[in-house]
N, C-alpha and C positions, 0 to 999 in steps of 0.2 A: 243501822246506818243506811244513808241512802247514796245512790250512786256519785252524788257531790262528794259525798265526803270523803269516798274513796278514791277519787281523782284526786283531791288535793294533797291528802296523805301521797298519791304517789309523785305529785307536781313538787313539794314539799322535800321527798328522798329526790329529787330530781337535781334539787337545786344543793343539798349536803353531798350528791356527788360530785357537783360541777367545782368542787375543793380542789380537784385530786386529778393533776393531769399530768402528762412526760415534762411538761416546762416548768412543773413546781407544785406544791401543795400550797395552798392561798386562802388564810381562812376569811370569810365572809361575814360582815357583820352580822347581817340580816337573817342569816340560817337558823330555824331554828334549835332548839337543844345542843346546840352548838360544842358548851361545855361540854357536854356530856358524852360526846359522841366523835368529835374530831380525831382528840389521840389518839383518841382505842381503835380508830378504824385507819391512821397510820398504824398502829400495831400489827391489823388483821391484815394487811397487803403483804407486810413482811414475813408473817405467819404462813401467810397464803404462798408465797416465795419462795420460803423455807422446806415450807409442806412436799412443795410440787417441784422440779426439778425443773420441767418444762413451762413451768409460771414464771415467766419473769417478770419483774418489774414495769417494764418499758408496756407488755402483754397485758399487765393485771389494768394498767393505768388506761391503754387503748381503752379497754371494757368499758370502764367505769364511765370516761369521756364519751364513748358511744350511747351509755343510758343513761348519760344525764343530758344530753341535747335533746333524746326522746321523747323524756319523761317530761314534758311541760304541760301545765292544763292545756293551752289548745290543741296540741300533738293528741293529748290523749282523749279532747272531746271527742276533734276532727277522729280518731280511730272508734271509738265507740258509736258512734251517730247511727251508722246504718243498723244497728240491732235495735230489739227493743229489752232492756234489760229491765226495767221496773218489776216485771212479771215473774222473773226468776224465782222460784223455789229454793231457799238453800238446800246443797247436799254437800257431802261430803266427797271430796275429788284426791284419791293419792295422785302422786306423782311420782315417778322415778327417773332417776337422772341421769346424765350422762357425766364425763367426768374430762373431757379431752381436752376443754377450752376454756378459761375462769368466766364463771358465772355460766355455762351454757346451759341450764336449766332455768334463766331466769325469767323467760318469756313467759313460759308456762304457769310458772309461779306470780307472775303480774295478772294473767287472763283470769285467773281460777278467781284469786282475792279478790279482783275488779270489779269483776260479772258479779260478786255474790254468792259466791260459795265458800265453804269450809275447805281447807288443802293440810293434809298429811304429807309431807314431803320425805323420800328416801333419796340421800344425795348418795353420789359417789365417793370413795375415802379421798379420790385424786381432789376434788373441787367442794371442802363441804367448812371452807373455812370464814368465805364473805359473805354466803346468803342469811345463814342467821342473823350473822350483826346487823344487815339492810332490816330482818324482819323487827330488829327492837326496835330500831330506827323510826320504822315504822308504825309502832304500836305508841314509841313515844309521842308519836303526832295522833296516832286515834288508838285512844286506850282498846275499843271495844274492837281492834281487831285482834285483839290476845287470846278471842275465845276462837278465830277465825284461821290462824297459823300454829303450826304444830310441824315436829320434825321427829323421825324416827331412824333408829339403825338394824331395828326389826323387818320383820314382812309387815305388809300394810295390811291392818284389817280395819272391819268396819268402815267400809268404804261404799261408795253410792256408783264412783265413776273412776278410771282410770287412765291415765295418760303416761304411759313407758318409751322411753329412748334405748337404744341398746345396738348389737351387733345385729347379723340375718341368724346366729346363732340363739342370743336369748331374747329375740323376736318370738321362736319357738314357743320357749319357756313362758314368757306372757301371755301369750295364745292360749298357753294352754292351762293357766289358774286363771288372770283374767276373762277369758273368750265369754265368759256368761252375764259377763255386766258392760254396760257402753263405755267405750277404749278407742283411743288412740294408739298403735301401738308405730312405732319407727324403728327401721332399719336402717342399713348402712347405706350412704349419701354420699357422690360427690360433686363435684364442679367441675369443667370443661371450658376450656376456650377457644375460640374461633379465629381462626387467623388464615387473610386472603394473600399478607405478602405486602401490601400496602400500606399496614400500620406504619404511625409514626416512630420515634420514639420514643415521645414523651409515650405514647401510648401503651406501649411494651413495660416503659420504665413504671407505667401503674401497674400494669400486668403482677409484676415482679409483687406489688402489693398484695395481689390475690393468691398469690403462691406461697410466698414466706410468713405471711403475718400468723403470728400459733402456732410456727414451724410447721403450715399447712395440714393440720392437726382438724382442723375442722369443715364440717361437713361442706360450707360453701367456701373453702379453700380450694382453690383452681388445682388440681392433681391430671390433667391432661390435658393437652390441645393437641385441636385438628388443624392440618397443615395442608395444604396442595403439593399436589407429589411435586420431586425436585423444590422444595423450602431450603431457601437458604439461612440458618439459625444464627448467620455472625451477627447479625443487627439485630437480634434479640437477644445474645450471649452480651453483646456492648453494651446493651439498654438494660439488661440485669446487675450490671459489676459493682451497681451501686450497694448490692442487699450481699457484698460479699463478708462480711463482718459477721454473718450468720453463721460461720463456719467457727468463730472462736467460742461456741458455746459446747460446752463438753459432749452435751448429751447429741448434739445437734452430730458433732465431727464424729461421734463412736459408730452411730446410724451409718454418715456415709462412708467410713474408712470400712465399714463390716458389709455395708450393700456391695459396692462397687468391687470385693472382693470376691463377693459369690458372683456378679455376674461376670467378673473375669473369669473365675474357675469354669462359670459354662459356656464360656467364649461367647457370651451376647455381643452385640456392635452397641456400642455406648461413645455418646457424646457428653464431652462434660468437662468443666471450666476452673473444678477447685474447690466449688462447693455447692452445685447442681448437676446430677446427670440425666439425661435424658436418651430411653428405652424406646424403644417402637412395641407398641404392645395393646393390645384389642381392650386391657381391661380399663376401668375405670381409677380403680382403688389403688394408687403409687406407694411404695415405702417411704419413708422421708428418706428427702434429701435425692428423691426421685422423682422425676418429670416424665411420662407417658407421653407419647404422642402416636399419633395416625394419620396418614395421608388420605384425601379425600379427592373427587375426581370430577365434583357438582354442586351446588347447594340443595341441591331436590337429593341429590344422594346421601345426604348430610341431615334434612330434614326425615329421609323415610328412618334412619340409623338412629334418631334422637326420639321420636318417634315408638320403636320398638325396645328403645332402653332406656325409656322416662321415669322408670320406676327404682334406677341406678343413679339418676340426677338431681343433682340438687338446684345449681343454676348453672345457664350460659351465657358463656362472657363473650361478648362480640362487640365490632363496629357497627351497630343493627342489624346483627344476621335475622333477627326477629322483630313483633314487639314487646316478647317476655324478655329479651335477652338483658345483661345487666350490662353498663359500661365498664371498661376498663377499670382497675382500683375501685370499685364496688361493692365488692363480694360480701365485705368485713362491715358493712354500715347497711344493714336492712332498717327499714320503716317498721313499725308496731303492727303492720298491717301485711307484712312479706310473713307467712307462715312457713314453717317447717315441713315437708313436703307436699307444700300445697293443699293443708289443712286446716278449715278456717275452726280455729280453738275455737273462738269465741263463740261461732252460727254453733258447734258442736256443743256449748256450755249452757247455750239458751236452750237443748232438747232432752236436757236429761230430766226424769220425771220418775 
């Protein structure tokens, strides 16, 4: 295969996803294998649903709609252009996955196939129900990537390269079987938002996007913002009340009725509206159904702080506190080209030998 061919195979799943959205399933004349592959992947949502407790519906469907605007051929030229991939060597790339978000392993699984490599994939039990069925999908458009995908519930062997997602816990662990072969390895990652007091609120009411969507489950789900001391929260408590229907989800209301009781029990000062609280607290990493914040006193004081704990972030959300920063409702809609902690898969895919 040559690099075309594997664009189109992915332009092609691009376009069988763009089926499958929150306003409806819509089948498309034009898609192909259509037969073959429509119902069964209405099946795997509800599978996927069933599976995962925290998959919903509404969740699995976001995904889908997020990779299939993606996945178009010029999305996916314009992404490849600046490599030179003709030269690639195939090798063999595990992957290990994470499991918190539906599909959040699937970047990685695009980069490895695309570039020209062999990928062994180990999913998580939580999310291991939609990427197979994309991968026949995909092999129905190019048979010869069947020798190319592969899937295990083993440890990986036989492998050339490896790319691991995990806690700072079996970061460890990777480290220490993988460390001798070229790796990617990820830790734990959050998201942060910036706020001067001036937001709007339609601006906040996107905010609310970045917090709730995944039940804040994922790494670039906004888990704290920085506030300027004396923040007034009611026009951001207003600008949220719309995401308050998050609270009728079982798993979601167990989280905050069990949080909000221990931080009673050790008398924390807690604000919170019913079905967000919000902590004052240095760290990064929130409970669900918890909001972090800290007060800040400068923007250079904000900058030296982000600064010395770049390695705990994932993105920042501001009104252009930066020019990395993301806007408002963002978080959840990265480009092909937005890597996972600022690791470009791909420049990493072209150096393995």
């Amino acid at each position: 295969m040559v690099l075309n061919d594997r664009i189109i195979a992915f332009s092609e799943l691009g376009k069988f996803l763009s089926q499958f959205k929150n306003t409806g399933y819509e089948k498309i004349s034009n898609v192909k294998h259509n037969e073959d592959f429509f119902d069964g992947m209405i099946q795997k949502i509800v599978s996927a649903k069933n599976h995962n407790g925290w998959f919903t519906e509404e969740n699995i469907l976001f995904s889908l709609e997020q990779w299939s605007t993606l996945l178009t051929k010029e999305n996916l030229e314009k992404w490849l252009s600046p490599y030179n991939l003709d030269k690639v060597s195939t090798k063999t790339v595990g992957i290990i996955m994470a499991g918190n978000i539906p599909l959040v392993g699937f970047h990685d699984f695009i980069s490895v196939v695309i570039s020209g490599h062999k990928v062994i994939a180990k999913q998580s039990s939580n999310d291991n129900q939609l990427l197979p069925y994309l991968a026949s999908y995909l092999i129905s458009i190019q048979p010869e990537l069947k020798d190319y995908i592969s899937f295990t519930d083993d440890r990986i062997k036989d492998f050339d390269a490896i790319i691991a997602t995990g806690s700072n816990n079996t970061a460890r662990y990777f480290e220490h079987y993988f460390g001798n072969k070229p790796n990617i390895i990820r830790k734990n990652r959050n998201s942060v938002a910036v706020l001067t007091g001036n937001e709007t609120k339609e601006q906040l009411a996107a905010l609310g996007n970045d917090i709730f969507r995944y039940y804040g489950l994922g790494c670039r789900s906004v888990s704290k913002v920085m506030v300027p001391s004396n923040y007034d929260f009611d026009l951001f408590f207003k600008s949220i009340y719309e995401f308050n229907d998050i609270i009728k989800g079982a798993k979601y209301a167990n989280n905050y009725d069990y949080n909000k009781a221990v931080y009673l029990m050790s008398s924390f000062k807690l604000l919170e509206n019913g079905f967000l609280m919000l902590k004052e607290d240095e760290s990064y990493s929130s409970p669900i159904a918890t909001l972090f914040y800290e007060t800040y006193s400068s923007k250079e004081e904000l900058e030296r702080k982000f600064e010395l704990d770049k390695e705990e972030i994932q993105c920042i959300v501001s009104d252009q506190f930066s020019d990395e920063s993301i806007d408002f409702g963002n978080t959840q809609s990265p480009s092909l080209s937005d890597y996972a902690d600022n690791i470009d898969v791909i420049e990493f895919l072209t150096t393995i030998s």
